[in-house]
C-alpha positions as CSV (number, residue, x, y, z in Angstrom):
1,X,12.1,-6.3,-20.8
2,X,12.0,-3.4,-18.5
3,X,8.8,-3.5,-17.0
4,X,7.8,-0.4,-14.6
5,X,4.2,-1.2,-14.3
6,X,4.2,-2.0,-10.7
7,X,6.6,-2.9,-7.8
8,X,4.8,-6.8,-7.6
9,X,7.0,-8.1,-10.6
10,X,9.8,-9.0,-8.7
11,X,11.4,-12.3,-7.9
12,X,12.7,-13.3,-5.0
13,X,16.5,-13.0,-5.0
14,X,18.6,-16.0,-4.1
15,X,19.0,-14.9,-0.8
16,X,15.4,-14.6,0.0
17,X,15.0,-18.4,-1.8
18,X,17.9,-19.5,-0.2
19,X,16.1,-18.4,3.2
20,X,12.5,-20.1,2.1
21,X,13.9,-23.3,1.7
22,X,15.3,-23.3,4.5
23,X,12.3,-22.7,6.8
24,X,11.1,-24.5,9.8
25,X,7.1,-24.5,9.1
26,X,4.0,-25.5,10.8
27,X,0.2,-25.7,10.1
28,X,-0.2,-21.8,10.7
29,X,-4.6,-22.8,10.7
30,X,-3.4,-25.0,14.0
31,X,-1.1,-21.6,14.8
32,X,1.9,-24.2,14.6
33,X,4.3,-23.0,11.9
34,X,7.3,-21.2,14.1
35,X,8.2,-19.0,11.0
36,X,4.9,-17.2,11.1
37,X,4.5,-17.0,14.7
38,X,7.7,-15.4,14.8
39,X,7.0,-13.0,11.6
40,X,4.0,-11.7,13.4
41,X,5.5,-11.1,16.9
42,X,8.4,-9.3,15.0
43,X,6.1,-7.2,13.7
44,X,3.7,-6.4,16.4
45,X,6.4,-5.6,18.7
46,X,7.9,-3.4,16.1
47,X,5.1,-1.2,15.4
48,X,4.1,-1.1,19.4
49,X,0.9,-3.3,19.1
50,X,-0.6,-6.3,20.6
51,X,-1.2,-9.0,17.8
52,X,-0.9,-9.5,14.6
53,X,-2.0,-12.0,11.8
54,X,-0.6,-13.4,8.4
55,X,-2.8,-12.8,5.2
56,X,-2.0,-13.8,1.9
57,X,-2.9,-10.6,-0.1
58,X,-3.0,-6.5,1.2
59,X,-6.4,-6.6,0.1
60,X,-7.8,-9.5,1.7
61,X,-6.1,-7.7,5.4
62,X,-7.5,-4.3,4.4
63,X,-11.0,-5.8,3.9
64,X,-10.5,-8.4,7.2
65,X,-9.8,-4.7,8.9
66,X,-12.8,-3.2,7.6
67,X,-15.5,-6.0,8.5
68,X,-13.8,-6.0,12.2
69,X,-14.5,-2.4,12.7
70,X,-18.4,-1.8,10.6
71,X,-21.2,-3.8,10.6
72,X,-23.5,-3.9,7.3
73,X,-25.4,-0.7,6.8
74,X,-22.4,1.3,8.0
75,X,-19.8,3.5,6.1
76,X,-16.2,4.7,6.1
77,X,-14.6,7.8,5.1
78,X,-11.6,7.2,2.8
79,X,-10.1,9.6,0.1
80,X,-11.0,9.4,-3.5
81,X,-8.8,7.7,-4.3
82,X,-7.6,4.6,-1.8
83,X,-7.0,1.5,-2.5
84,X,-10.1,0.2,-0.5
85,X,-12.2,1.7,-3.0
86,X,-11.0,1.7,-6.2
87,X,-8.9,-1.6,-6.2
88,X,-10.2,-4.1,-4.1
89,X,-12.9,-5.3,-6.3
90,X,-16.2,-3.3,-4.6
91,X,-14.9,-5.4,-1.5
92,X,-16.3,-3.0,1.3
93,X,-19.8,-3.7,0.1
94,X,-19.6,-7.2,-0.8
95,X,-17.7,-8.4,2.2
96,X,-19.1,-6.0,5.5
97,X,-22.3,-4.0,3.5
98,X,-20.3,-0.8,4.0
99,X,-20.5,2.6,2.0
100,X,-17.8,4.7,1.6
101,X,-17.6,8.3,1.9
102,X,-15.2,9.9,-0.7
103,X,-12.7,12.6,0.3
104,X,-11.1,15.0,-2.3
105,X,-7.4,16.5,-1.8
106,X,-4.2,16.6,-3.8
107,X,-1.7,13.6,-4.1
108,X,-4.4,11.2,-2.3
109,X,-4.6,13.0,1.0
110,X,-7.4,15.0,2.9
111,X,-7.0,17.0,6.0
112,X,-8.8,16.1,9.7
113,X,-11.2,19.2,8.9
114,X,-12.5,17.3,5.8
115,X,-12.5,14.0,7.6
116,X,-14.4,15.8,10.3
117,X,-17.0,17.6,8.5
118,X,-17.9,14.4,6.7
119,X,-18.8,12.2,9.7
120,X,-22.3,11.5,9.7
121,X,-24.7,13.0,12.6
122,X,-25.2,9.8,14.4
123,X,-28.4,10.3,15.6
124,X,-29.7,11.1,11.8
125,X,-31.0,7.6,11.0
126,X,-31.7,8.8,7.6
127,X,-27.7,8.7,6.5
128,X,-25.3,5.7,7.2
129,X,-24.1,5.4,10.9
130,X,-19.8,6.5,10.1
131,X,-17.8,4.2,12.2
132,X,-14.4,3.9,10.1
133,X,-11.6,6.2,8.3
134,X,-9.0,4.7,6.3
135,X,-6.0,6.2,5.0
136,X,-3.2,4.5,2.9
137,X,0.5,5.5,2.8
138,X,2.0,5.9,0.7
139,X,-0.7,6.8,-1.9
140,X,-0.6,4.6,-4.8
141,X,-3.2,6.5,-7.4
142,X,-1.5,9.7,-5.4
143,X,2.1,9.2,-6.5
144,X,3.4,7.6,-3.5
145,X,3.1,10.8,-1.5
146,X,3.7,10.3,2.0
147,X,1.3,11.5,5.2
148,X,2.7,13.8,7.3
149,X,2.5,12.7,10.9
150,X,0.9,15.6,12.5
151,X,-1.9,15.1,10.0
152,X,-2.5,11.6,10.9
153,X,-2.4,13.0,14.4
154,X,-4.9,15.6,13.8
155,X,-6.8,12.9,12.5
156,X,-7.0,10.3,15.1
157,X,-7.9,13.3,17.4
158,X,-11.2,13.1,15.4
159,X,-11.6,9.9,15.3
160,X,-11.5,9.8,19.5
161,X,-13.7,12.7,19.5
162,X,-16.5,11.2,17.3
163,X,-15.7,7.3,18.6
164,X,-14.4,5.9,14.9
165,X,-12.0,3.6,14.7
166,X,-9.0,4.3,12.7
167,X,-7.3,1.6,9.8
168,X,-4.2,2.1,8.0
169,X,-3.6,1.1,4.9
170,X,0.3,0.7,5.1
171,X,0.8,-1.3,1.5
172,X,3.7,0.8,0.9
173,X,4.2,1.8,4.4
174,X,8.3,0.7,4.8
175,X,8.9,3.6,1.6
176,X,7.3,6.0,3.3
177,X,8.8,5.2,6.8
178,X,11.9,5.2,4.5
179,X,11.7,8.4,2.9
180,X,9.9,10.5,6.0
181,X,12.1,8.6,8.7
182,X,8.9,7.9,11.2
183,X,8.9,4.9,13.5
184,X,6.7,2.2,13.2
185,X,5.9,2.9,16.9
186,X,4.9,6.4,15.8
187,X,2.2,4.7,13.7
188,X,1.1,1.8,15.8
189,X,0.6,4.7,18.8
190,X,-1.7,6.2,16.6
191,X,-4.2,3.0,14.6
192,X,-6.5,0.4,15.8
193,X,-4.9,-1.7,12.2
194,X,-2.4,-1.0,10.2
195,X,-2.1,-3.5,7.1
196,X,1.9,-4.0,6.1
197,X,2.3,-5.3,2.6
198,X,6.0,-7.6,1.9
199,X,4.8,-7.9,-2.1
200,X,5.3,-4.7,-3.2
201,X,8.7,-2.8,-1.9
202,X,10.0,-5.5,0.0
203,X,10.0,-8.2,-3.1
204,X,8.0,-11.2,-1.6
205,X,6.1,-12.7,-3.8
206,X,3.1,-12.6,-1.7
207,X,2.1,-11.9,2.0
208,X,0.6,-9.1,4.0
209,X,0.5,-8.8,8.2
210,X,-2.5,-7.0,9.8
211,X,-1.3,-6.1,13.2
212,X,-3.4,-4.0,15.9
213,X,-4.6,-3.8,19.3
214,X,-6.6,-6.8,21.1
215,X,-10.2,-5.4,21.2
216,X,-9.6,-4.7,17.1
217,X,-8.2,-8.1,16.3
218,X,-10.6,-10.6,18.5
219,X,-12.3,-11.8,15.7
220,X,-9.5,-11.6,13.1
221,X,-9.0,-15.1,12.9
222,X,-12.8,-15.8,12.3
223,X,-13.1,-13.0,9.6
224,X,-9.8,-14.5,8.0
225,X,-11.1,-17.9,7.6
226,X,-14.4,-16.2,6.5
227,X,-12.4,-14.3,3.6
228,X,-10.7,-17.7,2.9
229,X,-7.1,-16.5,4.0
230,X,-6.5,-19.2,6.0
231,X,-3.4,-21.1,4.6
232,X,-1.1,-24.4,6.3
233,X,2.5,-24.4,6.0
234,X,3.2,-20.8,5.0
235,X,6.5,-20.0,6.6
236,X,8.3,-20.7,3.5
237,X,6.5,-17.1,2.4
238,X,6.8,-15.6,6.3
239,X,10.8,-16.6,5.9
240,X,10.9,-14.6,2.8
241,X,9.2,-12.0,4.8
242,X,11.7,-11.9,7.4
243,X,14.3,-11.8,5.0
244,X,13.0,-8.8,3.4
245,X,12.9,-7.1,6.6
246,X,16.7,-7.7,7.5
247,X,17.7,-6.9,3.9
248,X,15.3,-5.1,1.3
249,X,14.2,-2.1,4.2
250,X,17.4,0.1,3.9
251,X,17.7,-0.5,0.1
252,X,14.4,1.6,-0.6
253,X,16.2,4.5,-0.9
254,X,17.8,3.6,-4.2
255,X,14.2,2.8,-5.7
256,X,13.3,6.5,-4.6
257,X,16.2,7.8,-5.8
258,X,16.0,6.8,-9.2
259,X,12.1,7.4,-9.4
260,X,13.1,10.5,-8.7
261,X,15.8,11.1,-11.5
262,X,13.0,10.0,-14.0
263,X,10.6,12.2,-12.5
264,X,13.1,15.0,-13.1
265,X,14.1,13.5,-17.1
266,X,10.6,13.6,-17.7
267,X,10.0,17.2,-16.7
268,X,12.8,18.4,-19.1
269,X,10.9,16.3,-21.9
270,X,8.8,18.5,-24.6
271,X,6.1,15.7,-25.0
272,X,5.3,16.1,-21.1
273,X,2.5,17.8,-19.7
274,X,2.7,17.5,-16.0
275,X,4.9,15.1,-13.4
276,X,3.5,15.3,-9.9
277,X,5.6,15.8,-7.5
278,X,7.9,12.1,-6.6
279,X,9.0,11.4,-3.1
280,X,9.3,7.9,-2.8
281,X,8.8,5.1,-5.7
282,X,6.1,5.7,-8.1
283,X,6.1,8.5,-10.8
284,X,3.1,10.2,-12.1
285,X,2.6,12.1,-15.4
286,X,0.5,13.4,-18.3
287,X,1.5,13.4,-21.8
288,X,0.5,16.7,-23.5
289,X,-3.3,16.3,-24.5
290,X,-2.6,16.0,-28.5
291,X,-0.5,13.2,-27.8
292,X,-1.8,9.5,-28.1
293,X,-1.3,7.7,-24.3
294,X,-1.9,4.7,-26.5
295,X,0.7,5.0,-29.3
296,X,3.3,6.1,-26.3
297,X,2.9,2.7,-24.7
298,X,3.1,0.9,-27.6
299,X,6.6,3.0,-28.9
300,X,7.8,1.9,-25.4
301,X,6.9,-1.4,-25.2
302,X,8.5,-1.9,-28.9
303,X,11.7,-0.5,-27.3
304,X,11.2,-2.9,-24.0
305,X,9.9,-0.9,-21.6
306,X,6.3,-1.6,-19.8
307,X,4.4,1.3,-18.0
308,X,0.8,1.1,-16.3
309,X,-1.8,3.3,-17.6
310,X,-4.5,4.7,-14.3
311,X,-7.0,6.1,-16.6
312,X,-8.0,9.8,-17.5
313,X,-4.5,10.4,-19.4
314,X,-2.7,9.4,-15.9
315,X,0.5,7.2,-16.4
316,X,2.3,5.3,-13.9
317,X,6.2,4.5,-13.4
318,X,7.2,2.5,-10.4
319,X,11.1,1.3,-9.3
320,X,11.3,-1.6,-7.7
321,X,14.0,-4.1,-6.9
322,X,14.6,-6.1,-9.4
323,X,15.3,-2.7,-11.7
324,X,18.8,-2.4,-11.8
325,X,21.0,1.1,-12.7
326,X,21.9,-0.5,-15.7
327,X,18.1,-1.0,-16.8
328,X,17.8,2.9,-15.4
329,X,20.3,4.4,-17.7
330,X,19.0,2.6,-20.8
331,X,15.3,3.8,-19.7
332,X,16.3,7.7,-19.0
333,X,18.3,7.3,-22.5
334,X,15.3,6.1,-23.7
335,X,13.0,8.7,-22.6
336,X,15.3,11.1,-23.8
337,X,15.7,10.2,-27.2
338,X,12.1,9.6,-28.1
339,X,10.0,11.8,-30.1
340,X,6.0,11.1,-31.0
């Protein structure tokens, strides 16, 4: 089975297992596993900010980062879009009694202007008091487009002027440091939290690390044991964590690369409406609107091949690690030989 549905498929490779089982661990509730201590000091001190914290799932940091910067009543500004809204489960309201304020813009991002002009007059007690924007990079219901820095710039620039704080989203944040070459210091200069998923690009099979400054992460211990993310001996998955930083960062570029020779197959193919534009891991495209989306799964699922469907005739291709060139030939063969 070739199964392009998502980049959380994978299994850990031997050496990632090989490094689990050999981990020193702790009770991380106490703070006394040395594997996840040393994970999260990694990985403040690479992205340039003052703590960090282990959680067992992207969503449950995003939504620890959202209750430490609202309080109930409040509301965010996000894009259409994100993650925090459509794929968290209605978190935001059940978890802090946030609103969110949806942004509009092409591949999943929106501009400081439109972040801007949708802040809330704060002395209008009629309309929720805005305290938050989130952004997520790369954008996973955008294609995995990437954020320009100067817009993120531009956008923090607002967020000082009008006092909000400022959370990334950073699930697939190592493919678009990857593909755009930023820093992680780059980004930690600029957010009060930035969420970094290992489950996704990097192959772990779970794990997430909020880091951010001290005033944003006080109470991130209380709010993760809230949330029910506090977990004992979990260096085994911080080890595999580690791992994937020393070996599965610099390897990204082959999951890009080949997302983007389908992106181009698919282009050439008669049965294909529309591929949005591919820059790091994730393909978008339509079918032409006679087509069936339903009858094109099912012809590729008979030939081996799993894809995701995102609704409205949107369909989803993601490379990930454990999709090897072998498995990508017999897919672009594949692709090219069918006919509805």
């Amino acid at each position: 089975m070739i199964d392009l549905r998502s980049d959380t498929v994978t299994k850990p490779t031997q050496g990632m297992l090989d490094a689990m089982m050999a981990a020193q661990v702790g009770d991380d509730v106490y703070k006394e596993d040395p594997t996840v201590n040393t994970l999260e000091e990694k990985l403040a001190a690479m992205f340039g900010m003052d703590t960090a914290l282990f959680f067992p799932t992207g969503s449950m940091a995003n939504q620890a980062a959202i209750k430490l910067h609202t309080q109930p009543g409040e509301q965010l500004i996000c894009h259409e879009w994100a993650h925090v809204y459509n794929y968290e489960g209605g978190g935001a309201s059940f978890n802090s009694g946030v609103s969110c304020k949806l942004l509009p813009g092409p591949h999943g991002l929106m501009t400081a202007t439109d972040v801007e002009a949708a802040i809330n007059p704060p002395d209008f007690y009629h309309s929720p008091l805005t305290t938050l924007v989130c952004v997520e990079n790369t954008t996973n219901k955008g294609g995995g487009a990437c954020w320009d820095m100067e817009v993120l710039k531009e956008i923090k620039t607002v967020c000082k002027q009008h006092g909000l704080r400022y959370h990334l989203d950073g699930a697939r944040l190592w493919n678009a440091m990857v593909a755009k070459k930023d820093s992680p210091k780059d980004f930690g200069a600029l957010f009060d939290t930035i969420s970094l998923c290992f489950s996704k690009g990097l192959g772990t099979p779970l794990g997430t690390v909020l880091v951010g400054t001290h005033e944003a992460m006080k109470n991130a211990m209380r709010v993760r044991k809230v949330l029910g993310g506090g977990m004992r001996q979990v260096g085994y998955i911080a080890a595999a964590c580690l791992y994937a930083l020393d070996h599965h960062v610099d390897r990204l570029v082959d999951d890009h690369s080949r997302a983007q020779e389908i992106g181009n197959c698919l282009q050439d193919m008669d049965y294909i409406h529309h591929v949005e534009p591919t820059q790091t891991n994730i393909v978008i495209f339509y079918l032409k609107p006679h087509l069936s989306e339903k009858r094109f799964m099912e012809d590729l699922l008979a030939r081996g091949i799993r894809l995701s469907s995102m609704g409205q005739g949107k369909l989803r291709i993601v490379t990930h690690l454990d999709y090897t060139q072998a498995q990508h030939q017999e897919f672009i063969k594949v692709l090219q030989e069918y006919r509805p």
